[in-house]
C-alpha positions as CSV (number, residue, x, y, z in Angstrom):
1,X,-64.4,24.0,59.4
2,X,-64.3,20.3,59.7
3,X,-62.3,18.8,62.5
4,X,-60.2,15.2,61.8
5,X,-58.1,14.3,64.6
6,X,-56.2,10.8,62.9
7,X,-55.7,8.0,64.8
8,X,-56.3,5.6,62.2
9,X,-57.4,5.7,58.2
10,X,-57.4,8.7,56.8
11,X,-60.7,10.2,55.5
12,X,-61.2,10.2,51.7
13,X,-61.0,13.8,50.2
14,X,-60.9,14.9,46.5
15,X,-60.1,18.0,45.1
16,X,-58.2,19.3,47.6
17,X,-55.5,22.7,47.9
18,X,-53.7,21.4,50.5
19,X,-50.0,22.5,52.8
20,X,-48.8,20.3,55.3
21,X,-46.3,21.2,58.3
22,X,-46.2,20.9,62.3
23,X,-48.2,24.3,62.2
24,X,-47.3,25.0,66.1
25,X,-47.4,28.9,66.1
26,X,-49.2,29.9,63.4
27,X,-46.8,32.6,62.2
28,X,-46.7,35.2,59.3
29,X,-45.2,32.2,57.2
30,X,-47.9,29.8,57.9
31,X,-50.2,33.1,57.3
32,X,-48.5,33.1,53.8
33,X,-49.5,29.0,53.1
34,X,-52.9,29.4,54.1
35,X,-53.4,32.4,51.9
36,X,-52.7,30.3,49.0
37,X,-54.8,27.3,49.8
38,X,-57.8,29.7,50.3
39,X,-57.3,31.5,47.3
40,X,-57.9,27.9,45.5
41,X,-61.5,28.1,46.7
42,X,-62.5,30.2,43.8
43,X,-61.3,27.3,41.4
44,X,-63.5,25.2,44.0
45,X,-60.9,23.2,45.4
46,X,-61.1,22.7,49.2
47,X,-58.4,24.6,51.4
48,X,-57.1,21.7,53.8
49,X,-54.6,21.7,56.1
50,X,-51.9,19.0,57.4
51,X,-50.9,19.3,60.6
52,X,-48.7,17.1,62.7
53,X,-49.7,16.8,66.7
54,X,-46.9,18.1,68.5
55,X,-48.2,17.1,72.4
56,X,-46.2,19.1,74.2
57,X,-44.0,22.1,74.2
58,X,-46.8,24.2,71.9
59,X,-47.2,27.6,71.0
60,X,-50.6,26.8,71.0
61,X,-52.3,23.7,71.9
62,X,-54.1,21.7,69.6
63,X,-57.8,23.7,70.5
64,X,-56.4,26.9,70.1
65,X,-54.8,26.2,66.9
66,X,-58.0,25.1,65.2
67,X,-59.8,27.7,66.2
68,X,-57.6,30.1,64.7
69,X,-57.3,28.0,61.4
70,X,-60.8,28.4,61.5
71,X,-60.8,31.9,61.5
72,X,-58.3,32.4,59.0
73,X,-60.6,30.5,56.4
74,X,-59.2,27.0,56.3
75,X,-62.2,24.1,55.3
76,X,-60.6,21.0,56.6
77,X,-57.7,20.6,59.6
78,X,-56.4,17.3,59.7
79,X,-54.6,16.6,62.4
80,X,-52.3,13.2,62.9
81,X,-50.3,12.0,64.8
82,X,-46.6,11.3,65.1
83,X,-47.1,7.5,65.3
84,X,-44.5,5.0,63.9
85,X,-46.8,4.5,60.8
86,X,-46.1,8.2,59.9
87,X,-42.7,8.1,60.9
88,X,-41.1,5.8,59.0
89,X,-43.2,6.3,55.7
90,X,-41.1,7.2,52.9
91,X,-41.3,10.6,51.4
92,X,-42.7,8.6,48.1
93,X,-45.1,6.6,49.8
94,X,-46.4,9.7,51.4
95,X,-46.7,11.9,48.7
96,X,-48.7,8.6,46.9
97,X,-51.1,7.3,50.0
98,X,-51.4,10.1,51.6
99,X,-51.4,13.4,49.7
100,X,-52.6,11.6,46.5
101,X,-54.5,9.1,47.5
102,X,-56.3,9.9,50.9
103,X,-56.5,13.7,50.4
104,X,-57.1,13.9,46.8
105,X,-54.5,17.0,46.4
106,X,-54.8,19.5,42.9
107,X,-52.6,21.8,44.3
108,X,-49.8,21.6,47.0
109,X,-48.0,24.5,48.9
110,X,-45.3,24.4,51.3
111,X,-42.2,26.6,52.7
112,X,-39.0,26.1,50.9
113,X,-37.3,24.1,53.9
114,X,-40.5,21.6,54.2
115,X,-39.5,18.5,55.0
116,X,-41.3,15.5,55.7
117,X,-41.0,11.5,55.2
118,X,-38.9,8.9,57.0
119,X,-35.7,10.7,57.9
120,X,-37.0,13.8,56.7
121,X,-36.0,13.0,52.9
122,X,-39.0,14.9,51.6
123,X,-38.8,17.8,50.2
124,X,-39.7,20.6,47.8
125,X,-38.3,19.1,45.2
126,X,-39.4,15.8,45.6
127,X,-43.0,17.4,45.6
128,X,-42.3,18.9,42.4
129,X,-41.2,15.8,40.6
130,X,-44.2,14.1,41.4
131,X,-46.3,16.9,41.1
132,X,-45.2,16.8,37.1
133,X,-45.6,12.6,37.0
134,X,-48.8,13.0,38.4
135,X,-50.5,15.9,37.3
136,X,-50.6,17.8,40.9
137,X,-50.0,21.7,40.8
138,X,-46.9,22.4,43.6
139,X,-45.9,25.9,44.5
140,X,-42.8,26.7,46.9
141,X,-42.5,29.5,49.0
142,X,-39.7,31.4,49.8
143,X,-39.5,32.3,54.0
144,X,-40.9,34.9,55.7
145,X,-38.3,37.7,57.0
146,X,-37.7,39.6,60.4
147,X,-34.7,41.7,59.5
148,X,-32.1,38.7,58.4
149,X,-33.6,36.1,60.7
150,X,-36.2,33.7,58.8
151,X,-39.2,33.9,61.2
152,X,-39.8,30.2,62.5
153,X,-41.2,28.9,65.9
154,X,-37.6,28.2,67.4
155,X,-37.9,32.0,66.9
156,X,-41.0,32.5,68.8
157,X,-40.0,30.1,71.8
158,X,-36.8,32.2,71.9
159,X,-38.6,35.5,72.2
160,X,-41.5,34.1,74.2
161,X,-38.9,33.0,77.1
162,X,-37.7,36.3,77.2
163,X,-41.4,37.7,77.6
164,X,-41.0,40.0,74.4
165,X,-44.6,39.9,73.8
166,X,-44.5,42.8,70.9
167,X,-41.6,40.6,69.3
168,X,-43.8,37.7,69.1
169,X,-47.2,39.4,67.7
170,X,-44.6,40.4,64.5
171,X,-43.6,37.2,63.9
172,X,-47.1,35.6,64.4
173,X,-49.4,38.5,62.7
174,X,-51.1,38.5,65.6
175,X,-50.9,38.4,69.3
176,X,-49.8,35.4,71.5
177,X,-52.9,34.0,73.3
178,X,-54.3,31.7,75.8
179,X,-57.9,30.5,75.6
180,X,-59.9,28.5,77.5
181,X,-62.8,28.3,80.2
182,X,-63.6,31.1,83.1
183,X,-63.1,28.8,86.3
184,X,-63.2,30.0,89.9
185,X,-60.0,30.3,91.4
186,X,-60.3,31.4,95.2
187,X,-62.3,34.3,95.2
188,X,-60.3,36.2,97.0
189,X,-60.0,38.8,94.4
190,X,-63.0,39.9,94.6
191,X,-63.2,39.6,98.2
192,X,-59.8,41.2,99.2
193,X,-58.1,42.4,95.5
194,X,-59.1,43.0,92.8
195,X,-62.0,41.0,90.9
196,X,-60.3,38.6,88.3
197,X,-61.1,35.7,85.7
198,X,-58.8,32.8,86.1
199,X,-57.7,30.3,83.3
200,X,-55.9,27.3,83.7
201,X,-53.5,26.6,80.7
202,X,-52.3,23.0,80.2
203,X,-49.2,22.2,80.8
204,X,-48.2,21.4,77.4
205,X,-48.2,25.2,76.3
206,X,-45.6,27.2,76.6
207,X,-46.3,30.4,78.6
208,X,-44.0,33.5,78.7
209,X,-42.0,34.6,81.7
210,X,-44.2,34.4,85.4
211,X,-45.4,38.2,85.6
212,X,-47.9,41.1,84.9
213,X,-49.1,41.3,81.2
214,X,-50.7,43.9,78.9
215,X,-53.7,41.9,77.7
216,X,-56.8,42.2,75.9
217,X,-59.6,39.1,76.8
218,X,-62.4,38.1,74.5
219,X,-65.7,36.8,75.5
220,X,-67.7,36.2,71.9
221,X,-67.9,39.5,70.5
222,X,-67.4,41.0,73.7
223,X,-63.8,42.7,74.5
224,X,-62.1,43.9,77.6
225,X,-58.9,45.3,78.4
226,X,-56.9,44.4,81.3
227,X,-54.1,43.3,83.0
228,X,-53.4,39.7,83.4
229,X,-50.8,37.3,86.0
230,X,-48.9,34.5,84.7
231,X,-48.2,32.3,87.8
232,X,-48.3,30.9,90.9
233,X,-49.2,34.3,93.2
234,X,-46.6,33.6,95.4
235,X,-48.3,36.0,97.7
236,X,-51.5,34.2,98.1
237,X,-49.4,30.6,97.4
238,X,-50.9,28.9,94.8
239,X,-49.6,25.3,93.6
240,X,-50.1,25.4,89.9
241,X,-49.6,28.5,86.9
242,X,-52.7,30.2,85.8
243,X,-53.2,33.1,83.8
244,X,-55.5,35.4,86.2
245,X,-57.2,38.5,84.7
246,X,-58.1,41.9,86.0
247,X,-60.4,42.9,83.6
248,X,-61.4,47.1,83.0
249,X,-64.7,48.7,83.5
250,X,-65.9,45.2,83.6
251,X,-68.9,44.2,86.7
252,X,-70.5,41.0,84.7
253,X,-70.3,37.6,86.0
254,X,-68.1,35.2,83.5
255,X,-67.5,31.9,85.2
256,X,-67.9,29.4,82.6
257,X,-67.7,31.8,79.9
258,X,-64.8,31.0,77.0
259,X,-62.5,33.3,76.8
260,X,-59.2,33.7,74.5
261,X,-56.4,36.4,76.3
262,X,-54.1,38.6,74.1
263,X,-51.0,39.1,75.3
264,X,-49.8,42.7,74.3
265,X,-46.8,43.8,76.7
266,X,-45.0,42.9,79.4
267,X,-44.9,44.9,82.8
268,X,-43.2,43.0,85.8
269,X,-42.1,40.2,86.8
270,X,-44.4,38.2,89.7
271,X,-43.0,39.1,93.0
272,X,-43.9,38.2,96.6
273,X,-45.3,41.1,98.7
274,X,-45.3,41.6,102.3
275,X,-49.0,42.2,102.9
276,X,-52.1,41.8,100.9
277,X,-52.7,45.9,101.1
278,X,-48.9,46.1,99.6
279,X,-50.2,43.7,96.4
280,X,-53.1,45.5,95.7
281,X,-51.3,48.9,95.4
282,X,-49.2,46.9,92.9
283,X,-51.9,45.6,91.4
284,X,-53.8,49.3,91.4
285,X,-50.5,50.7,90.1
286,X,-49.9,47.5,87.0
287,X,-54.0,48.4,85.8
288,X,-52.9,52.6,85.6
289,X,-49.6,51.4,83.7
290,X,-52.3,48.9,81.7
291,X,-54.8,51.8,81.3
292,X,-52.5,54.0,80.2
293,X,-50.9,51.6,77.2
294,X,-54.5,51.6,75.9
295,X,-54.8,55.2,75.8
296,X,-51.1,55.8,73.8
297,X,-52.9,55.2,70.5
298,X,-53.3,52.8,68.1
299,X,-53.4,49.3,70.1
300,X,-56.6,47.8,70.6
């Protein structure tokens, strides 16, 4: 997949399916859009993708979300900025400089409450108009459901805050994650706990509730199950949130390794114990609770 981060021009594309958006969680809806661009490969258009930078307050950050568009088959991510040019650009002139002109769009697919242009003026419609002037294909698509609730990313935050982690993998398609680098933390799991990789998440992503997790952690093509601690350990007293793992039936040495961390359930809140010993029988007792959530059936 090729990777444009905009700062400035925009590159110069042709033949282009393309659906635009802020793209922050990734969810069955955005699933849905990205199906449709793909499936304009076989008329051999590129499948290109229009995301907005949101810095902060992310389901996913801007690394993670590329390498899952990635994965899910999109050709080109281009990635720009909120900047004051993009702001206050009319819906026309974006439509004409921008999707016409500088991506070179045959086909364009968006949700039906897409809006985009100076005041957020933009919308399906509009696309549709000009689509017919100009000779551009345009298809709309109707929301994804959850019961009687459109699925959106207001409705992920809300269930992420609440730590409902088998909420949020319906509404994404997949599970929650947070990927990154193995660094060492203090080494005192494997010295007085229980042996862990450690992950520090940037601050700009939002993170479910402090506490014991479920998770499932992916090196390459490698897989381990676990449990995993978003927090500061206030037993040990740490002075920033990371997402520590216990991996299962796991001896190798992954410092430095990437690693992305599925979030499956919740278990517990994070607590302050009394004594070292007292954590690790926690901890012993979270991994039997963790083991045994692996062994119900049909999660993986």
């Amino acid at each position: 997949m090729e990777y444009l981060k905009i700062e400035g021009e925009f590159p110069k594309l042709a033949n282009c399916a393309v659906t635009m958006g802020k793209f922050d969680g990734i969810h069955r809806g955005h699933r849905k859009l990205v199906e449709k661009i793909k499936e304009r490969k076989a008329l051999g258009e590129q499948a290109v993708l229009f995301a907005i930078d949101a810095s902060s307050n992310m389901i996913l950050t801007s690394a993670e979300r590329a390498s899952l568009l990635e994965k899910l088959g999109v050709d080109v991510l281009v990635e720009c900025q909120l900047d004051d040019r993009i702001r206050h650009m009319k819906a026309e002139n974006f439509i004409k400089e921008i999707l016409m002109g500088d991506l070179g769009a045959s086909y364009v697919v968006v949700g039906e409450d897409n809006r985009f242009g100076f005041e957020r003026k933009g919308t399906p419609k509009l696309l549709e108009e000009f689509g017919s002037k100009y000779g551009f294909q345009v298809e709309i698509l109707s929301k994804e459901m959850d019961g009687r609730r459109k699925i959106s990313s207001t409705f992920i935050r809300e269930e992420l805050k609440k730590g409902n982690m088998e909420k949020v993998s319906s509404l994404m398609g997949a599970d929650y994650f947070v990927e990154g680098q193995v660094v060492h933390g203090r080494g005192m799991g494997h010295k007085v706990l229980l042996p862990t990789t450690n992950l520090v998440p940037p601050k700009s992503k939002i993170l479910p509730p402090n506490g014991v997790y479920v998770t499932s952690s992916y090196f390459g093509e490698k897989v381990y199950h676990g449990i995993t601690n978003i927090g500061y350990k206030p037993t040990v007293g740490e002075s920033f949130v990371g997402v520590e793992t216990y991996l299962f039936d796991c001896e190798e040495d992954l410092y430095g390794e990437n690693c992305r961390v599925d979030f499956k359930k919740f278990l517990r809140p994070e607590r302050k114990f009394s004594s070292l010993e007292a954590l690790k029988a926690r901890l012993l007792a979270d991994a039997e609770d963790g083991r045994a959530y692996f062994n119900e059936g049909d999660h993986n």
